[in-house]
C-alpha positions as CSV (number, residue, x, y, z in Angstrom):
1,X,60.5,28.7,-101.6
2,X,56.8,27.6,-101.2
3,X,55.0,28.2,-98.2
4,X,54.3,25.2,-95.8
5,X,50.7,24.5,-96.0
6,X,48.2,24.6,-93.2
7,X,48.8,22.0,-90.3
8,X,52.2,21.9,-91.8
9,X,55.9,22.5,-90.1
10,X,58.8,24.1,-92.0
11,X,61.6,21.5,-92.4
12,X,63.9,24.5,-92.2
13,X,62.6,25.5,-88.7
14,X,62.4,21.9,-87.2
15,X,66.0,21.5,-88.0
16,X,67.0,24.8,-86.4
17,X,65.1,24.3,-83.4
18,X,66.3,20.6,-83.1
19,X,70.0,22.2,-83.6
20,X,69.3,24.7,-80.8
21,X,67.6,22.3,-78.1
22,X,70.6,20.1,-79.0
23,X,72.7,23.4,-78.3
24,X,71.1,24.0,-75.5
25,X,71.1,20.7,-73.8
26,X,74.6,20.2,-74.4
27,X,75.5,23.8,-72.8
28,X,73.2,23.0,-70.0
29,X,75.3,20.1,-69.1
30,X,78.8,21.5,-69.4
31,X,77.6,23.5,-66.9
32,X,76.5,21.1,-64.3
33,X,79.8,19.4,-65.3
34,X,81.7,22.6,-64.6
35,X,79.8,23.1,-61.2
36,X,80.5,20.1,-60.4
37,X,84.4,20.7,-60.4
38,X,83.9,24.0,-58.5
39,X,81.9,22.1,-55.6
40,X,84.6,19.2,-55.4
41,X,87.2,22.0,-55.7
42,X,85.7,24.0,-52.4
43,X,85.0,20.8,-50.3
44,X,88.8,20.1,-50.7
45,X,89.7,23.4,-50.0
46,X,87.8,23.8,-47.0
47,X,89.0,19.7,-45.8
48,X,92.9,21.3,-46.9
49,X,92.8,24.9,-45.4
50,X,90.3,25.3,-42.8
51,X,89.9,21.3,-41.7
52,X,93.9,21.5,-41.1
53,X,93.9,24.9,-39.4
54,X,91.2,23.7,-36.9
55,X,92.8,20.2,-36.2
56,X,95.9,21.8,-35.7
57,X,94.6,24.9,-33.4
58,X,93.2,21.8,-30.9
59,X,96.1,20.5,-30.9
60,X,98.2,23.6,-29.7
61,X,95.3,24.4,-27.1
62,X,95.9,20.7,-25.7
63,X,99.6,21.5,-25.2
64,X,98.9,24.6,-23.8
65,X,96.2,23.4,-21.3
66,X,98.6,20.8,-20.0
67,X,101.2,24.4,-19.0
68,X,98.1,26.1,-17.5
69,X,98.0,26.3,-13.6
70,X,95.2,24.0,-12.1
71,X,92.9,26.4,-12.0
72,X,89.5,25.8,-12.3
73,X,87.9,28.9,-14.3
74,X,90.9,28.6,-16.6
75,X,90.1,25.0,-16.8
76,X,86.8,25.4,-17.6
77,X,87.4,28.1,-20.7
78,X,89.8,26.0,-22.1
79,X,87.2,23.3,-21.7
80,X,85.2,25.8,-23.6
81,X,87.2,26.3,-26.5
82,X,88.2,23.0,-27.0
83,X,83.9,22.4,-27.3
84,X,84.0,25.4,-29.7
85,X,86.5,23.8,-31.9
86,X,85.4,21.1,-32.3
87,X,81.8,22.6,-33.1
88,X,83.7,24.3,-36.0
89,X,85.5,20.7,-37.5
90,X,82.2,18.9,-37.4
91,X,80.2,21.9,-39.0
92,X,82.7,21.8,-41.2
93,X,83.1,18.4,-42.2
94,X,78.9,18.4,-42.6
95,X,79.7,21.4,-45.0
96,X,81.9,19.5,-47.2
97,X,79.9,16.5,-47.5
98,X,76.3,18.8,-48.5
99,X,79.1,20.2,-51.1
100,X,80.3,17.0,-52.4
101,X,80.5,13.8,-51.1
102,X,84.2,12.6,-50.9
103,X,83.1,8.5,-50.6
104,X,82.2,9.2,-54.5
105,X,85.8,10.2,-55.2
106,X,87.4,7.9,-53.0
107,X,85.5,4.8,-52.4
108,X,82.9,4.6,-55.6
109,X,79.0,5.0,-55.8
110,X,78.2,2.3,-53.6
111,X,79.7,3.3,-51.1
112,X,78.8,7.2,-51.1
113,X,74.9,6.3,-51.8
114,X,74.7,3.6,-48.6
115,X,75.8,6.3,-46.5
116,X,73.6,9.1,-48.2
117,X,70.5,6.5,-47.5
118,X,71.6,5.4,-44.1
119,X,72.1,8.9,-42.8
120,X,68.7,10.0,-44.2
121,X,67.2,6.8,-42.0
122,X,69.1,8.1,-38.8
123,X,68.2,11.6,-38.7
124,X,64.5,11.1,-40.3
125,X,61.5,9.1,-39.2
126,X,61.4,7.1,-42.3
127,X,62.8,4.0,-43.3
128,X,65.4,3.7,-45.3
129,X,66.7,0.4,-47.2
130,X,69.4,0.5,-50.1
131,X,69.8,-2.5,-52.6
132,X,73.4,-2.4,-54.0
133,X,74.7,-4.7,-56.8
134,X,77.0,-7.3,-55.4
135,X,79.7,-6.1,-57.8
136,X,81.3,-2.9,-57.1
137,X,81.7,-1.3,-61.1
138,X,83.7,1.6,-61.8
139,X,81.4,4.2,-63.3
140,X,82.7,7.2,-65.0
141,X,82.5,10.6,-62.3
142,X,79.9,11.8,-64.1
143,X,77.7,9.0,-64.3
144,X,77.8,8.9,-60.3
145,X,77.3,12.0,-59.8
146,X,74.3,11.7,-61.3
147,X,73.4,8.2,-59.3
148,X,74.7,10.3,-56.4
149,X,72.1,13.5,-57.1
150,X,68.9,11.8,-58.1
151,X,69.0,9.6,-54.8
152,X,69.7,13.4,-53.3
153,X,66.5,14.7,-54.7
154,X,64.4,11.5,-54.8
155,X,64.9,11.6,-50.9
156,X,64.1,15.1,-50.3
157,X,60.6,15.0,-52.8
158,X,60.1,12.0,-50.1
159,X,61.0,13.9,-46.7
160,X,58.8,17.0,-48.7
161,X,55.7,15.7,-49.9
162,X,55.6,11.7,-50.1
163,X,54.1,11.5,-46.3
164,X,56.1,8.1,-46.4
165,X,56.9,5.8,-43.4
166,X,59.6,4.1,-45.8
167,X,61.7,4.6,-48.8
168,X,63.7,1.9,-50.7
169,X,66.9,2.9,-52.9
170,X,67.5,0.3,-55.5
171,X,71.1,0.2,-58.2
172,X,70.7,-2.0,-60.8
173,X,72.8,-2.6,-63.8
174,X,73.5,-4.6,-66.5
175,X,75.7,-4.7,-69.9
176,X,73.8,-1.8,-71.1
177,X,72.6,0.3,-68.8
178,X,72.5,1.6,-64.9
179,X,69.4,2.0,-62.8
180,X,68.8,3.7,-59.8
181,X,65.6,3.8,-58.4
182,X,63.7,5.8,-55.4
183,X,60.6,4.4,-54.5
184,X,58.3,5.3,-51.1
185,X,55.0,4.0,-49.6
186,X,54.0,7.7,-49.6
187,X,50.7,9.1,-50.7
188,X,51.4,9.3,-54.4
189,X,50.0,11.3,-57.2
190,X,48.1,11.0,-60.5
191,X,49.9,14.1,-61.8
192,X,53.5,13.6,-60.7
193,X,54.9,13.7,-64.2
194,X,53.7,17.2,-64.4
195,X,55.2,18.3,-60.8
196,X,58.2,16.8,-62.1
197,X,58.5,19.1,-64.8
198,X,57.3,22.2,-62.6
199,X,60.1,21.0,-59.8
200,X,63.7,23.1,-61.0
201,X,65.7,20.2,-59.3
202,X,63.7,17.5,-61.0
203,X,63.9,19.7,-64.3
204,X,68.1,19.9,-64.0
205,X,68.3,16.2,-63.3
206,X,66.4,15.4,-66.3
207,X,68.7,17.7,-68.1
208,X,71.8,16.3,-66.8
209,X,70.4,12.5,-67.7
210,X,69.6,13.3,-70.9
211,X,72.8,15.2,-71.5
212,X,74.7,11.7,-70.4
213,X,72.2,9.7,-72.9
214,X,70.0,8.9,-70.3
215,X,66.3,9.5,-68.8
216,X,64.6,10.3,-65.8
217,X,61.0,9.3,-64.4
218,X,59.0,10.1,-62.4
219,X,55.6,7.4,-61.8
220,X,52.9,7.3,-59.3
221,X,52.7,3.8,-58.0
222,X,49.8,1.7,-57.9
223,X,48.6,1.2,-54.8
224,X,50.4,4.6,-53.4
225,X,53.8,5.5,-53.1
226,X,55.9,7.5,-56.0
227,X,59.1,6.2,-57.9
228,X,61.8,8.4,-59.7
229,X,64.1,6.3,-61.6
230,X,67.0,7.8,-63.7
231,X,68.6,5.5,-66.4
232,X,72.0,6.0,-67.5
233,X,73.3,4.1,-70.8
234,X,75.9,1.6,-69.5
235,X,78.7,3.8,-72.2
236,X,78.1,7.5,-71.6
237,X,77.1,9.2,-74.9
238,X,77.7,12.8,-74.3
239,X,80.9,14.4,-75.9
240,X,84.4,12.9,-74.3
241,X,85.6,16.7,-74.4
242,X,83.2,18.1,-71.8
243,X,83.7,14.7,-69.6
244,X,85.7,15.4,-66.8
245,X,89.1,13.2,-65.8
246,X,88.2,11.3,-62.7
């Protein structure tokens, strides 16, 4: 076989590298699907275990503090450990939801990313907004969890580095495709495309868009301000083997 000339690639090697991106890609987001299933499966068990344990251990100490003697030191330790319990349920409760986000399974995207944005508005010093469609579409569990993650990691780039007083979170969709958008009044950046692909989180969203047929962006707005956008074809195209069963 002749030697490509100079300036010239092997056909051979293109097609073995394509393969083995292709390889790659797809292995990369069986992954994220399989972690995926692990998170959900912890947050459950940690809501079905420990969250029933703890509910049920306030309700024994309730009984028992109506049999105690009014006394006030016991009163006031029993007082104590009813604080303490509930300490623990509300810790975890916030664990399951930074695990996964049960509104996603049970009451769809829209729901799970209003709360997601309106929290981040309560406990930060930026404005929030979301713009939901008026229709509430069933999209496949992979598809939102990947709505669900890039509005994750759009709002912490813009908490990290945007120097924003406001952020707006925009679903769109259409016959074809679905569009959610992150887009803050920050400081912006003529090089974000390249922190984007620096950035690990940005780098396995990317992955995970393009392994459901999609894209991600990430644009410096003119005028100031940054907007990541990932676009997820309205049919997922990845293989209906490594999709997960809702």
């Amino acid at each position: 076989m002749n030697a490509p000339a100079p300036g010239q690639f092997d056909p051979e090697v293109e097609r073995k590298v394509a393969a083995r991106t292709a390889d790659l890609a797809e292995l990369l987001g069986h992954l994220t699907t399989c972690w995926d299933d692990e998170r959900r499966d912890l947050a459950r068990k940690l809501h079905d275990s420990l969250g029933s344990s703890m509910t049920a251990l306030t309700m024994h100490l309730a009984l028992l503090t109506q049999q105690l003697p009014a006394d006030k030191t016991l009163q006031n330790r029993t007082a104590q450990m009813k604080t303490l319990l509930m300490n623990i349920i509300n810790t975890n409760r916030e664990m399951q939801i930074t695990i996964w986000n049960d509104k996603l399974e049970f009451l769809g995207v829209k729901a799970a990313l209003s709360e997601l944005v309106h929290e981040f508005g309560k406990l930060h010093p930026i404005t929030a907004r979301i713009s939901l469609p008026d229709e509430d579409a069933a999209y496949p569990r992979d598809q939102g969890v990947a709505l669900l993650r890039a509005c994750e990691e759009g709002l912490r780039n813009v908490l990290a580095h945007a120097h924003a007083t406001g952020v707006d979170v925009v679903l769109d969709d259409n016959d074809e495709e679905i569009m959610l958008t992150v887009r803050d009044n920050g400081i912006g950046s003529a090089d974000y495309d390249r922190k984007a692909s620096d950035c690990h989180g940005l780098r396995l969203l990317r992955a995970r868009a393009g392994y459901l047929g999609g894209r991600l962006t990430v644009t410096a707005l003119p005028g100031g301000g940054t907007a990541l956008a990932i676009i997820l074809p309205r049919q997922p195209e990845c293989p209906p083997s490594l999709i997960s069963a809702a």
